[in-house]
Phi, psi and omega in degrees: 000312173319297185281334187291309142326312181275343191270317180286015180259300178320309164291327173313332165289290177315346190263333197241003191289312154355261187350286199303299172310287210305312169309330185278292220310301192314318187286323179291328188281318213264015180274326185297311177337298188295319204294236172356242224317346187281298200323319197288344194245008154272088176276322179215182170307330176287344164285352183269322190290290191257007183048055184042044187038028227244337196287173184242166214289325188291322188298332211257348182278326168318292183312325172319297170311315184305321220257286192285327170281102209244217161322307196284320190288296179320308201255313170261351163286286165350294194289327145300330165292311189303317180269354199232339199070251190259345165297317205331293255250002165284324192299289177330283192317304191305304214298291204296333179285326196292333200290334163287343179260330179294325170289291196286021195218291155316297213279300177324300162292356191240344178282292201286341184245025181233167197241305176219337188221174182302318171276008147289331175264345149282003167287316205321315191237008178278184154296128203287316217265331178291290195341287184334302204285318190295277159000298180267016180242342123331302174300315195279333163296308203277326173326297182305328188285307184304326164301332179318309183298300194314317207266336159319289211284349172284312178298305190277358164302295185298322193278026155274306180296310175306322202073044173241144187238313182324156174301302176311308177309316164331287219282344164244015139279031117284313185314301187292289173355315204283320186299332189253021169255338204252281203288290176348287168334291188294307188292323193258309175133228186246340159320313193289307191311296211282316164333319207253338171291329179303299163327288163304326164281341169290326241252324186306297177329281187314291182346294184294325193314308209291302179316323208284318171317319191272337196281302214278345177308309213272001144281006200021067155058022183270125172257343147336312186302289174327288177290337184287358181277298168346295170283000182282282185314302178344319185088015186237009189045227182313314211284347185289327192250028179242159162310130172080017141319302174268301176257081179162007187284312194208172212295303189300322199263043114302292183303294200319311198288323153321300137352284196296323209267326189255359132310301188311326210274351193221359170276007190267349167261028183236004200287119167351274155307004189236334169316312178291329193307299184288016136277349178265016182235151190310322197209143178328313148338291190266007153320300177302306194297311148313315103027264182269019147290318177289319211282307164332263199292033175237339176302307202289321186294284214298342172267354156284008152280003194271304158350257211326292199287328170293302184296311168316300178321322190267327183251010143284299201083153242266297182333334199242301187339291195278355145323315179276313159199100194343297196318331205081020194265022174257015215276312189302288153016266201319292177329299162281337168309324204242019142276345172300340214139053208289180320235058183234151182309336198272340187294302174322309179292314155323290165349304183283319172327299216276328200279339185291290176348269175335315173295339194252011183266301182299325176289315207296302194292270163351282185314312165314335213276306210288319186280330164314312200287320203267352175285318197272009166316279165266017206231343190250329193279298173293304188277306174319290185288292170290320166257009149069016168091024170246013159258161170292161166304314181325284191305318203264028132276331154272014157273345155303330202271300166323314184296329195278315173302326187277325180285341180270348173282293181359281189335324195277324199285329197253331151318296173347297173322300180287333182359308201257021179258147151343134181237019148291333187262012176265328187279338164282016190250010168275288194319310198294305163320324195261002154272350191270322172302291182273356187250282206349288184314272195336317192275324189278338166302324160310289222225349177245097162289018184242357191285113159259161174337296222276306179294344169290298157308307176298314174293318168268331166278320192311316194293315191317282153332314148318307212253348147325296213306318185302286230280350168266341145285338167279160181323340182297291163316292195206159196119331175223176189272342172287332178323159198266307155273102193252359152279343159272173207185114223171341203250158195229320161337118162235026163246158194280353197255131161277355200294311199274351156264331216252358178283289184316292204303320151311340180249326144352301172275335175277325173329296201274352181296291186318307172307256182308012135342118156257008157282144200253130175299132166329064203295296199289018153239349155306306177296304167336311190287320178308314161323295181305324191291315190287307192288331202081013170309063186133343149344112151306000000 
């Protein structure tokens, strides 16, 4: 029966493909379009960096959205409800809670007092040239990991649609991916990047609108009806919509689901790219303000995943998803083919809709990811360090342009790899790096005057390192059939999140770096930076 579903869904596709090729093609041209045309009005770094500062709070909360619902959200969270229930449906929350330590701890403070990147505001009262280096080869780690999820959930999107089943055929709808995020970059800056993240959170929101609508329809709006079909199907009955299907079995899968929550709740305020978001608006006020436009519009999508992951379970079912993909990360896909219709024109076109969608969620996001890394490249690495605050803008925007090509090959090299993992749970091993690394520093930098260079160094390589080396040791990696290596067995970890040793050790480590310190720290440059953060007095 199972295979019988998955062959129709395949064919509805295979019939409908025209359509389907036609819809990616429109959205990538009229997405290259906004590029080139933003590129053309990028004139100097701050325009490369920050979109001149021009966008308005509403605008810059779109872009936000756009920038945070990302793959993992649209494609793995969905796959995870369908298969997991009510553990999935912890990914929605934690997504949706972070949001909250990024408004009230971060977004003000860090608007007023950094210029483009995370290491202008640990420069501020720090050794200019370590910070600096520590600071971007961090931004540049957690990026490839978040990039990793992206460039997953792009193979298996298309090569759902497309009908490519080969290895090979994946790996170069990464490829393409990868290429077309590098000219997003390169070409439009963060003015081309934040249209099309604008663009795209429009086009994601209406989508999801349109299934939860169609999802709640076909239950008459009972949503009881739903999940009891929902748990029907599953095969696991009541236990699909209680606590510990996934996280509760054992000791261990308890610790993981800990692990996983106080990453997801404390990495968004450490995430590169979202960091970056908050330079792009004039002023702290519309910092702020953006801020609770995304919570408003990223609140209302994560409770229409509760639609997407219930429904698929109850009208697809666990059997074809993962026919289709072990992860689940076709769930959404799967969903509109088949209230529309597997074998009807209206199934196919939902199909094509929802997968473009999804296709223009992964380019939005990868382009946000790709321009944090290569800004904090040239802006902290090249010009700061290597050139010593002696290039012109002209030169560090083109060692950003460079950077954005060596980070879109990586990207490419290491998608390939991830192709078959989940790609919610790959993007939360990103939070868990940019909580163990990045918010230490940020926050003690912030809020602690006793914080020195050496505590700064201790706090981002220790948390960095610590939450790689776990996370390359782990079940994640290698070991299980889910696995990234799924013929090798090397791991000694034995949770896939690494976020409960390496956070606390990032905050440990920056503590006990300051403590042992024989630099005596800036008091009058502390206080300056406090002035600047809390008031905005002297903000670029």
């Amino acid at each position: 029966m199972t295979s019988a579903l998955h062959l129709a869904a395949q064919s509805a596709t295979t019939e409908h493909r025209p359509l389907i090729i036609a819809l990616f093609g429109a959205f990538v041209v009229a997405t290259l379009f906004i590029t080139v045309w933003a590129g053309r009005q990028t004139k100097s770094a701050a325009d490369f960096y920050a979109g001149g500062r021009q966008f308005t709070g509403f605008q810059n909360g779109l872009a936000i959205s756009g920038d945070y619902m990302s793959a993992a959200s649209f494609l793995g969270i969905a796959g995870a409800i369908a298969l997991f229930g009510y553990d999935g449906f912890l990914y929605s929350i934690g997504f949706l809670v972070a949001w909250l330590v990024a408004l009230l701890l971060v977004a003000e403070p860090l608007r007023n007092s950094g210029r483009f990147t995370m290491g202008d505001v640990l420069a501020y009262r720090m050794r200019q040239r370590p910070v600096r280096t520590a600071a971007g080869t961090s931004t540049i780690v957690v990026s490839i990991f978040y990039l990793l999820a992206q460039m997953a959930g792009a193979g298996v999107l298309v090569s759902l649609l497309l009908g490519i089943t080969s290895d090979s055929g994946k790996v170069l709808i990464v490829a393409l991916v990868g290429i077309l995020m590098i000219l997003y970059v390169t070409i439009g800056g963060m003015k081309g990047t934040t249209w099309v993240q604008m663009v795209k959170a429009v086009l994601l929101i209406a989508g999801t609108l349109l299934i939860t609508f169609l999802v709640l329809l076909k239950f008459n709006f009972n949503i009881s009806d739903l999940l009891g079909t929902a748990a029907a199907k599953s095969g696991h009955g009541q236990a699909f919509l209680e606590p510990g299907l996934k996280y509760g079995s054992t000791e261990i899968s308890k610790l993981d689901f800990i692990s996983l929550g106080i990453a997801l709740v404390l990495g968004t305020a450490g995430l590169p790219h979202i960091l970056i978001r908050f330079y792009t608006v004039p002023t702290a006020k519309a910092a702020r303000k953006s801020v609770n436009w995304a919570i408003g519009i990223i609140g209302a999508f994560y409770l229409m995943t509760i639609a997407l992951g219930f429904g698929a379970a109850a009208i697809v079912g666990p059997g074809e998803i993962t026919a289709s993909n072990k992860a689940g990360n076709t769930a959404a896909p799967l969903l509109a083919l088949h209230i529309g219709g597997t074998d009807s024109t209206g199934g196919a076109i939902l199909l094509a809709v929802i997968s473009a969608v999804a296709f223009a969620t992964i380019l939005a996001v990868v382009a946000g990811l790709t321009l944090a890394s290569s800004s904090s490249f040239a802006h902290d690495i090249y010009a700061n360090v290597i050139r010593r605050g002696q290039a012109t803008e002209k030169e560090e925007v083109r060692a950003a342009r460079w950077a954005t090509v060596a980070i879109g090959v990586v990207s490419i090299a290491l998608g390939a790899l991830a192709r078959d993992l989940n790609v919610a749970g790959l993007v939360a091993l990103a939070f868990a790096v940019a909580a163990s690394a990045n918010l230490p520093t940020i926050l003690y930098s912030l809020f602690w005057k006793k914080f020195t260079t050496q505590g700064a160094l201790w706090s981002i390589y220790g948390g960095l390192i610590s939450s790689v080396v776990l996370v390359l040791f782990s079940p994640v990696v290698s070991g299980k059939p889910t696995s990234m290596f799924k013929n090798a067995d090397f791991y000694w970890f034995p949770l896939e999140n690494p976020g409960l040793v390496s956070i606390p050790l990032g905050f440990l480590l920056g503590w006990l770096g300051s403590v042992l310190s024989k630099e005596k720290p800036d008091s009058g440059k502390y206080a300056e930076l406090e002035v600047k953060s809390l008031t905005g007095t002297g903000a670029h």
